[in-house]
TIPA-650950 format. One record per residue (C-alpha): residue in three letters; x, y, z. Coordinates in steps of 0.1 Angstrom, whole numbers, padded with zeros to 4 digits. Example, Ala and Ser with C-alpha at 12.3 -4.5 7.8 and 13.67 -1.06 7.14 Angstrom:
2
R/aa/x/y/z
R/ALA/0123/-0045/0078;
R/SER/0137/-0011/0071;
end
This chain:
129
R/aa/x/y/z
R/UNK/0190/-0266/-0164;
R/UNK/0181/-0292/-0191;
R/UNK/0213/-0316/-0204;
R/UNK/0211/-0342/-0228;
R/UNK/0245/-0347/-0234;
R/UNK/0244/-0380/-0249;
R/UNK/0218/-0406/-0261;
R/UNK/0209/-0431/-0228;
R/UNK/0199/-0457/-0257;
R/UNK/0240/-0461/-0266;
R/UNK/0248/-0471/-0229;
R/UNK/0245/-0505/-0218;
R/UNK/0249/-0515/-0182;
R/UNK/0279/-0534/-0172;
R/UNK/0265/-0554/-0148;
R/UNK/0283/-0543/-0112;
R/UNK/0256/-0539/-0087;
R/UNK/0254/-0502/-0069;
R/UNK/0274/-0501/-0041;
R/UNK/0281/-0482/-0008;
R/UNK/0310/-0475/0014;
R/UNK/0315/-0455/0049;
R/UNK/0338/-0432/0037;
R/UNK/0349/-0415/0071;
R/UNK/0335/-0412/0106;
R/UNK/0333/-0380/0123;
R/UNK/0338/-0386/0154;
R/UNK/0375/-0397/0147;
R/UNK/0405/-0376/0154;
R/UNK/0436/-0368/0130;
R/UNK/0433/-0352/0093;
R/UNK/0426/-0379/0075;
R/UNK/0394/-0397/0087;
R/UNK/0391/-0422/0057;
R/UNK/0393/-0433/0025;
R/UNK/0371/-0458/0002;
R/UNK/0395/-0475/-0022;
R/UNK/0374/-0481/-0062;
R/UNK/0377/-0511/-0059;
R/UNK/0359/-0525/-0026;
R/UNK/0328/-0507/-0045;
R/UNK/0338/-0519/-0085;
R/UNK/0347/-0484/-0092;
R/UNK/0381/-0472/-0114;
R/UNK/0383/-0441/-0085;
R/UNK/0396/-0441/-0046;
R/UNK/0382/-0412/-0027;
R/UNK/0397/-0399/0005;
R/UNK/0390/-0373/0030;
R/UNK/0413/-0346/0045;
R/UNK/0407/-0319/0072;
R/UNK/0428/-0301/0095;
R/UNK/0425/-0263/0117;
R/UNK/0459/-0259/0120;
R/UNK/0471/-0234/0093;
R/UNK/0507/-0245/0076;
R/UNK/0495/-0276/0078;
R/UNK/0489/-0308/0052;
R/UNK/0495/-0339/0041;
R/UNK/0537/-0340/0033;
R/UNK/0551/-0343/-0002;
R/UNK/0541/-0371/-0021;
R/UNK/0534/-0388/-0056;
R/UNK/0509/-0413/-0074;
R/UNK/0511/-0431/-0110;
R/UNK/0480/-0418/-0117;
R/UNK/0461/-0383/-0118;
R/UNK/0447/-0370/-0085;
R/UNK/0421/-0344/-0082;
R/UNK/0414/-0321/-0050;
R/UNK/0380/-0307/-0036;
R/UNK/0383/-0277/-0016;
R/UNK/0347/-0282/0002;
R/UNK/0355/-0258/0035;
R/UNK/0387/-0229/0041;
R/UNK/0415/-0221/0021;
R/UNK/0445/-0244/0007;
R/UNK/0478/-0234/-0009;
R/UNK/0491/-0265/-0032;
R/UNK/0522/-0269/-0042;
R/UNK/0523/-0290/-0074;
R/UNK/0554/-0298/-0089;
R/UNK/0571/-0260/-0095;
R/UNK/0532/-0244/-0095;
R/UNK/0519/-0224/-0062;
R/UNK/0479/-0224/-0062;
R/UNK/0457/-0207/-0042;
R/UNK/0421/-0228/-0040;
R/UNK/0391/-0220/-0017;
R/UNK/0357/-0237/-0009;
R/UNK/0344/-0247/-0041;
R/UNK/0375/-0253/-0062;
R/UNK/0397/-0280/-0075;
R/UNK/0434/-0287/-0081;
R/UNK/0451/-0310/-0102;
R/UNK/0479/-0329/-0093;
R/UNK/0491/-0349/-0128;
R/UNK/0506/-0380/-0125;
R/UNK/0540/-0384/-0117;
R/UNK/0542/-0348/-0102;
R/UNK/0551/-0341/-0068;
R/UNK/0523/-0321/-0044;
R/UNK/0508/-0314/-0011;
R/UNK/0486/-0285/0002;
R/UNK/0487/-0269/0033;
R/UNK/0460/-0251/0054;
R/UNK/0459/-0211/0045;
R/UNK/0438/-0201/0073;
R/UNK/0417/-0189/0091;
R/UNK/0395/-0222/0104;
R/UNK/0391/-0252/0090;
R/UNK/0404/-0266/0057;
R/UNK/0383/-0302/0041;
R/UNK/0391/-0314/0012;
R/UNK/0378/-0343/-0010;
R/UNK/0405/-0362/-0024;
R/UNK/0400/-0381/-0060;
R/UNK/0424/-0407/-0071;
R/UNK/0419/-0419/-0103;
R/UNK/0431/-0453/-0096;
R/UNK/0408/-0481/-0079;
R/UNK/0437/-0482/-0051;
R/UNK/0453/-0455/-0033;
R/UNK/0492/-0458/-0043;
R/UNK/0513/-0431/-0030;
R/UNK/0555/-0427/-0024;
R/UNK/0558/-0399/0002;
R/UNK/0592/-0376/-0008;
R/UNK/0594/-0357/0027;
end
């Protein structure tokens, strides 16, 4: 597949450096097994990583000020965002809007990961449960 969605002459680097960040290590227990906030690599994002095998299970209630956006990489996920129920699977994404309440929970059967996107270069989060 060929893009050329925009001219590379019109973009001028901003000068941060590229950057890298252990995101999670395997070998650790418990769902969430880490999180790189935007801006210990100069980025405007926070990314975290979720997992569990337990189905009915997920990260409880919550809010952010800003947009979040959910990767379904492995299982099945129902979210609850604010009065919406949605059903995701491997290979799609939810979003939670700012200011609306949300959590997912494992559907079953094995595993569910997720990718987490924050659109904020810190994770900021008020949990309602």
């Amino acid at each position: 597949m060929s893009r050329r969605d925009f001219d590379p002459a019109t973009v001028k680097p901003d000068g941060r450096p590229p950057a890298k960040a252990r995101l999670f290590d395997g070998t650790q227990p418990g769902p969430y097994r880490g999180s790189v906030n935007g801006e210990a690599i100069g980025a405007n994002v926070t990314i975290l990583t979720y997992g569990n095998d337990e189905i009915g299970v997920g990260p409880p209630l919550h809010v952010h000020p800003y947009d979040e956006v959910f990767v379904v990489q492995e299982g099945r996920a129902r979210f609850f965002v604010g009065d919406q129920v949605i059903d995701a699977e491997a290979g799609e994404t939810v979003l939670g809007p700012a200011g609306l309440p949300h959590r997912f929970e494992n559907l079953g059967p094995g595993r569910l990961q997720t990718v987490d996107i924050h659109m904020s270069p810190k994770w900021i989060q008020t949990n309602l449960e």
